[in-house]
C-alpha positions, -999 to +999 in steps of 0.1 A: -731+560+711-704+541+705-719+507+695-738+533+673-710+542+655-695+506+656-727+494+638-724+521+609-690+512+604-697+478+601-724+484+577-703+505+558-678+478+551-703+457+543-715+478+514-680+486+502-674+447+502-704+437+483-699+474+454-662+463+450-667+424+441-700+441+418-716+410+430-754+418+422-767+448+400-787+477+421-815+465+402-816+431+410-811+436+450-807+472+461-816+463+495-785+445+496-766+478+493-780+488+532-770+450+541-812+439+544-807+404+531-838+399+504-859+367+513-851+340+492-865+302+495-836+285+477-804+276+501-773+294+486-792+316+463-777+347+476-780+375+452-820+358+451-818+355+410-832+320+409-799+298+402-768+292+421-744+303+402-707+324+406-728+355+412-738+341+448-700+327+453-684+365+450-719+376+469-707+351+499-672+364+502-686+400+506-708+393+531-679+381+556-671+418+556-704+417+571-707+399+605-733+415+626-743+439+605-772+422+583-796+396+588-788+359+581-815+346+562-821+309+545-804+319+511-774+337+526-767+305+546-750+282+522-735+255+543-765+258+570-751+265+602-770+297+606-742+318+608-719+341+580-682+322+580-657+314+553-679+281+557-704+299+534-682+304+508-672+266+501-708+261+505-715+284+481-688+270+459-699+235+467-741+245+452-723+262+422-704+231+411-728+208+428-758+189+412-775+216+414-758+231+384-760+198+360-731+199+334-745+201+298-746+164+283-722+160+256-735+153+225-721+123+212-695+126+178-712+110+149-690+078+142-682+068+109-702+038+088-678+013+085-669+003+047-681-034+045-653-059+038-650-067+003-642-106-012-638-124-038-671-130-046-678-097-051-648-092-075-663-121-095-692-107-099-683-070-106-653-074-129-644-110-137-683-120-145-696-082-150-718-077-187-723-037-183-693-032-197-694-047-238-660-060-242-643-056-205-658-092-191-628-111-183-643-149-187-657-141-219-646-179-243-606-172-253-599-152-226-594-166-193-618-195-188-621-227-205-593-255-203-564-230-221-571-193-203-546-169-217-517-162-196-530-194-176-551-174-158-584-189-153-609-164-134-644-184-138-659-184-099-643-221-091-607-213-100-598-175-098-586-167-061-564-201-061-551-191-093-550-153-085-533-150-046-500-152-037-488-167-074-465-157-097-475-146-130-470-166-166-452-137-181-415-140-177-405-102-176-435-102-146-418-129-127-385-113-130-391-088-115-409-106-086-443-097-092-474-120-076-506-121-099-520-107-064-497-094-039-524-094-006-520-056+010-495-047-022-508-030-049-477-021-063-464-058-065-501-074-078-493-078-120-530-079-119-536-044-106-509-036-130-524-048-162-558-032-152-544+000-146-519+001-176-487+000-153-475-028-166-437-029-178-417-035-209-425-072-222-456-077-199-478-072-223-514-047-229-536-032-204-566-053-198-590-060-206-575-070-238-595-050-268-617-039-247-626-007-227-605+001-195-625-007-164-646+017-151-634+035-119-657+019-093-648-018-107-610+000-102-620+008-065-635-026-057-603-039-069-579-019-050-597-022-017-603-061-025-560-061-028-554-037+001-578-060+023-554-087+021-578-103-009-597-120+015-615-154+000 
């Protein structure tokens, strides 16, 4: 009689334990309620829904409550040792983080296309050389090619960076104020980004190009990035 009633008890606490963590829905494993352990093939898979997951971790700390009093079957022994301990419940916590519950991989961030360096080569060609704008090449003859360039500033292909980087300008109110033709990295200090821009000060003259229509903004772009790159050769 008394082992009776020390049986019920036990299986009493059991079902309190497993209703107050809600650990599976009556649907899902009403036997569990009357502590019958459902048979489940997959070790750790308490609550016998198919993955390992925190359901069977709050499932495992009920059934310590539960010594005894249900049968231990493959599922409900997470750590393997055939017996309901607190051993069950870092096994169980072990399956839930473990590789059986693979983490998600991350999808990589898109990385952005690098802008490709710009020289002076390609500021030949797009401003000091260009023909799509009538008016605005720089090397047209009395401009700045042939043996006299204005402002003795050559810019055909053979002369322009030598005579562009790092040197001071003709124009004396320029070179008072210790402006470079080019100023590598300086926008602010290059006469030539100056003049092109109309930024240029008292006594230094007309926007270029001279008579001609400003330049257009991506020959402006190409420019500034060509200057801010350190006008790389």
């Amino acid at each position: 009689m008394r082992d009776g009633v020390f049986r019920w008890g036990k299986v009493a606490i059991c079902r309190l334990a497993i209703l107050a963590v809600g650990a599976v829905p009556r649907a899902a494993w009403s036997d569990a309620l009357g502590c019958e352990a459902p048979s489940c093939s997959r070790r750790g898979d308490i609550d016998c829904d198919g993955v390992v997951s925190a359901g069977d971790l709050r499932l495992a700390i009920a059934l310590l409550f539960c010594p005894g009093a249900c049968p231990i079957c493959e599922n409900q022994d997470a750590n393997g040792d055939r017996r309901l301990s607190a051993a069950d419940v870092v096994g169980a916590l072990r399956l839930v983080a473990g590789p059986g519950q693979p983490s998600p991989t991350p999808t990589p961030s898109p990385q952005p296309t690098p802008t490709p360096e710009i020289r002076i080569s390609d500021i030949q060609a797009l401003v000091f050389d260009a023909t799509d704008q009538p008016g605005a090449r720089c090397t047209t003859l009395g401009c700045h090619s042939g043996a006299a360039p204005a402002g003795a500033l050559p810019l055909d292909a053979a002369r322009a960076f030598d005579a562009l980087v790092g040197v001071r300008p003709d124009n004396p109110a320029a070179r008072s104020r210790g402006l470079l033709r080019v100023d590598p990295g300086n926008l602010a200090n290059s006469f030539l980004w100056l003049k092109v821009t109309g930024q240029q000060g008292p006594g230094e003259g007309v926007r270029m190009p001279k008579g001609g229509p400003p330049l257009s903004d991506a020959k402006l772009d190409a420019l500034r990035r060509w200057i801010l790159a350190g006008a790389p050769r």
